[in-house]
C-alpha positions in Angstrom: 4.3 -30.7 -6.5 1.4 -30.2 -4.4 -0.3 -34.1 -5.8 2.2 -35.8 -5.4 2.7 -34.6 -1.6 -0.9 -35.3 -0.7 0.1 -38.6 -2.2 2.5 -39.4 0.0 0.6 -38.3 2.6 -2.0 -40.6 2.1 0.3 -43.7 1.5 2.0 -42.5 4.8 -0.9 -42.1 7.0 -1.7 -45.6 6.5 -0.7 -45.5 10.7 -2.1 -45.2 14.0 -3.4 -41.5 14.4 -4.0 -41.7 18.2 -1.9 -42.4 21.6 -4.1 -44.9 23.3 -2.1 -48.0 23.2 -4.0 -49.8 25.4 -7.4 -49.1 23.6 -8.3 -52.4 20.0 -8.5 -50.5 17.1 -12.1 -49.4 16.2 -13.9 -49.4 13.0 -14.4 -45.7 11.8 -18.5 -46.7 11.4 -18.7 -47.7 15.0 -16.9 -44.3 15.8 -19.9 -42.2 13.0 -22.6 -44.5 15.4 -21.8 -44.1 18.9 -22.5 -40.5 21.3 -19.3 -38.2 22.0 -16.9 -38.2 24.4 -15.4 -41.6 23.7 -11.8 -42.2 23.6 -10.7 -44.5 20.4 -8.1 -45.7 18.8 -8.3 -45.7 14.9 -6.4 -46.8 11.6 -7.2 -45.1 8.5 -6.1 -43.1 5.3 -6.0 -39.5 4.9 -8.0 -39.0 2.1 -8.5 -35.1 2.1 -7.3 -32.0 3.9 -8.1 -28.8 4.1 -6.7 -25.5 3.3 -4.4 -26.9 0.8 -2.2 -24.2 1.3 -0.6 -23.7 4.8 -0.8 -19.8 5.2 -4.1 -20.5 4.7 -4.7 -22.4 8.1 -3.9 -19.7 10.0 -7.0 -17.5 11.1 -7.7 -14.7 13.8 -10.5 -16.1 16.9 -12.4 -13.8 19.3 -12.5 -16.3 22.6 -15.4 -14.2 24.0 -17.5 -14.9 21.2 -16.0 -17.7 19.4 -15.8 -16.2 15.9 -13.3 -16.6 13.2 -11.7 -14.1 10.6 -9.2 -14.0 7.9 -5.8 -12.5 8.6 -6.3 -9.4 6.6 -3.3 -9.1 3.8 -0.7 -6.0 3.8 -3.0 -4.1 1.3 -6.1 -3.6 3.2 -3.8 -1.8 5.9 -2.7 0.0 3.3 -5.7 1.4 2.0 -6.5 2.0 5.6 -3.5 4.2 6.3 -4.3 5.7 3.3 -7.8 6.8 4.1 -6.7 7.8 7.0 -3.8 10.0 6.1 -6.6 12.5 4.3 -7.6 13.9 8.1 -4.9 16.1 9.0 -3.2 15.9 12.2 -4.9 18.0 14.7 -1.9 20.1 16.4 -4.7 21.0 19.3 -3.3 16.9 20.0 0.2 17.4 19.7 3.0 17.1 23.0 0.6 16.9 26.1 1.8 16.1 29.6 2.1 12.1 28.4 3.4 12.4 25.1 5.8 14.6 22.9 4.9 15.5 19.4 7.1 15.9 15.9 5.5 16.7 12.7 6.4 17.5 9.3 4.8 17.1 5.5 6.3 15.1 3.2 8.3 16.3 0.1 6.0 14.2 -2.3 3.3 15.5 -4.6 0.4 14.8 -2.2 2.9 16.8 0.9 1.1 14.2 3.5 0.9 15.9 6.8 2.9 13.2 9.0 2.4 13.5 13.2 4.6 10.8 15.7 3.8 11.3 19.2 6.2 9.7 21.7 4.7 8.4 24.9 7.0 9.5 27.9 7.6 8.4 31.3 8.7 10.4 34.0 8.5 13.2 31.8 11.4 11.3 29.6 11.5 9.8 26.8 12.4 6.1 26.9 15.2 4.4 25.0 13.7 3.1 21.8 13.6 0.0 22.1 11.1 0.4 25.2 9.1 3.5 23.4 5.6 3.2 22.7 4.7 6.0 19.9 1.9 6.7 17.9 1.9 7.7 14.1 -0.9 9.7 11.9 -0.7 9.8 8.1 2.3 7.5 7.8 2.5 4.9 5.0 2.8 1.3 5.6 6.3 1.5 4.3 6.9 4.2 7.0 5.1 2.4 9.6 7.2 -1.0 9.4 10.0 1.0 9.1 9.1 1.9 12.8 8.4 -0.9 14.5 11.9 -1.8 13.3 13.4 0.7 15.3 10.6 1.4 18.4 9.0 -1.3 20.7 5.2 -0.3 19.8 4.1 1.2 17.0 0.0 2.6 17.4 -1.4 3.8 14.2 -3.7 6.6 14.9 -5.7 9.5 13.4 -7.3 12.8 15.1 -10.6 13.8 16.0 -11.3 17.6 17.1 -10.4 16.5 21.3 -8.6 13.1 20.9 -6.6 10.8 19.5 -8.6 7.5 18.2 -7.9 3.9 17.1 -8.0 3.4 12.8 -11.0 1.0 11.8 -10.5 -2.4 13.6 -10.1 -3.9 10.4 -6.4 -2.8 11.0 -3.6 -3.4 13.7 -4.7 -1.5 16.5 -1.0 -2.3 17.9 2.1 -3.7 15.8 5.0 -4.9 17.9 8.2 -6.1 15.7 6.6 -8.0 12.7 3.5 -9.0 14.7 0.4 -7.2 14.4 -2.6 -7.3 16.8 -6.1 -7.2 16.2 -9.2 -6.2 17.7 -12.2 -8.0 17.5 -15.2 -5.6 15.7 -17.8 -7.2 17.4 -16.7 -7.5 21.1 -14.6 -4.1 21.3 -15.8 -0.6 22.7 -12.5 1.7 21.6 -11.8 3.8 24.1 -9.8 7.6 23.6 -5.9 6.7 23.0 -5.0 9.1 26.4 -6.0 6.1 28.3 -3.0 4.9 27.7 -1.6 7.9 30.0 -2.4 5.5 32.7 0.1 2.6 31.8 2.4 5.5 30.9 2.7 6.1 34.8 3.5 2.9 35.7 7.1 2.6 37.9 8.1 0.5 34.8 5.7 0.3 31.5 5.9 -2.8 29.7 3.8 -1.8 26.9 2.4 -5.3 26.8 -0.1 -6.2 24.5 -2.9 -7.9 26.3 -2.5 -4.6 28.9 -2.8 -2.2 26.3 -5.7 -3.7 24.5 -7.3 -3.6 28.1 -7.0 -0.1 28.7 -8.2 1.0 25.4 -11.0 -1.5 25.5 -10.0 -3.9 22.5 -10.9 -7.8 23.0 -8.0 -8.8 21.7 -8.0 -11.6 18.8 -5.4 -14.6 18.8 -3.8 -15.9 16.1 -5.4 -19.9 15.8 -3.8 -22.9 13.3 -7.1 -24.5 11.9 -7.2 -28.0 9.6 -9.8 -30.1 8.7 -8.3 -34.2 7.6 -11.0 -36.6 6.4 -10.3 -39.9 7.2 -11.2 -43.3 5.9 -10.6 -47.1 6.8 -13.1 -48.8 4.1 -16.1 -48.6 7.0 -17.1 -44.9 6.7 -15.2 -41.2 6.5 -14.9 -39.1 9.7 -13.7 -35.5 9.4 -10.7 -34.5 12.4 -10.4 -30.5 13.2 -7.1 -29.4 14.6 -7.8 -25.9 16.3 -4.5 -24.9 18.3 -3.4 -21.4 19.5 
């Protein structure tokens, strides 16, 4: 159980927590006194750590303006789609020069109106496995089963002249099982035909960092955060780990 392991932990960490071989060990009071940066090398205990569940040190960070958010959970891009799904596709939208179009309504109660528009290049369709499409009033169920099949998967929803990004509190791109996010404060979403332009490219990669680009997202990366508290009898000193 989870006491026991922090337990052991402690009783293990009873070690030398830095690289500098060279460097006497330093008292942990000395450390809490002097002016950063100093290099040291320390012995102490783990006393605390923190989040005591792992899935819990993994947040989403803005490097333009250094914030931090939650990884939102499944259900809140649920409830997303599903507010979303009430706008019916606008077939004013549907297979332009760039992108062909399929819809039909679901055999359900609520017959959702369901659009997936296929990016093309070279006036072709590529294989699937290199497509980038776009889906309005699909599920979360339908949407994963997507990105199983299709390269990019863009959920999207209509205005009365253009296709638009969902809130940013969802994936504005889902690639596999990974979902990118925007960051609300730093992005200016742009219409979804600019991505007509990577569309021409002699090859499209559909990468993520180019696609966030042209639609103006500032992408967020997924950061491992952990906070230890150390102590060796002299005083406590609280280590961050931030890595991407």
């Amino acid at each position: 159980d989870l006491e026991s392991h922090l337990q052991r932990c402690q009783q293990l960490s009873v070690t030398v927590l830095t690289d500098h071989q060279d460097l006497s060990n330093t008292e942990l009071k000395t450390i809490l006194n002097s002016t950063a940066p100093q290099q040291y090398r320390i012995r102490a205990k783990l006393r605390t750590y923190k989040p005591q569940k792992l899935y819990q040190s993994v947040k989403l960070h803005c490097s333009k303006c250094n914030s931090l958010r939650e990884v939102p959970d499944a259900d809140n891009f649920d409830l997303i789609l599903q507010d979303s799904a009430v706008t019916t596709p606008n077939p004013e939208l549907h297979s332009t020069s760039w992108y062909d179009s399929v819809t039909w309504t679901t055999q359900d109660q609520k017959q959702r109106k369901i659009a997936i528009h296929f990016v093309k290049h070279d006036e072709m369709l590529q294989q699937p496995e290199d497509t980038l499409l776009m889906i309005e009033g699909g599920t979360l169920k339908e949407v994963w089963k997507l990105t199983k099949r299709f390269k990019c998967v863009i959920p999207v929803r209509s205005t009365e002249d253009n296709l638009e990004l969902l809130d940013l509190s969802a994936p504005f791109l889902l690639q596999g099982n990974i979902k990118y996010y925007g960051c609300k404060q730093c992005s200016t979403p742009k219409p979804i035909k600019n991505l007509s332009s990577i569309a021409a490219e002699q090859r499209p990669s559909w990468e993520p960092t180019e696609i966030a680009q042209v639609l103006g997202i500032e992408p967020l990366q997924y950061v491992f955060i952990m906070k230890f508290t150390l102590v060796d009898g002299t005083g406590a000193l609280n280590a961050y780990l931030f890595d991407y």
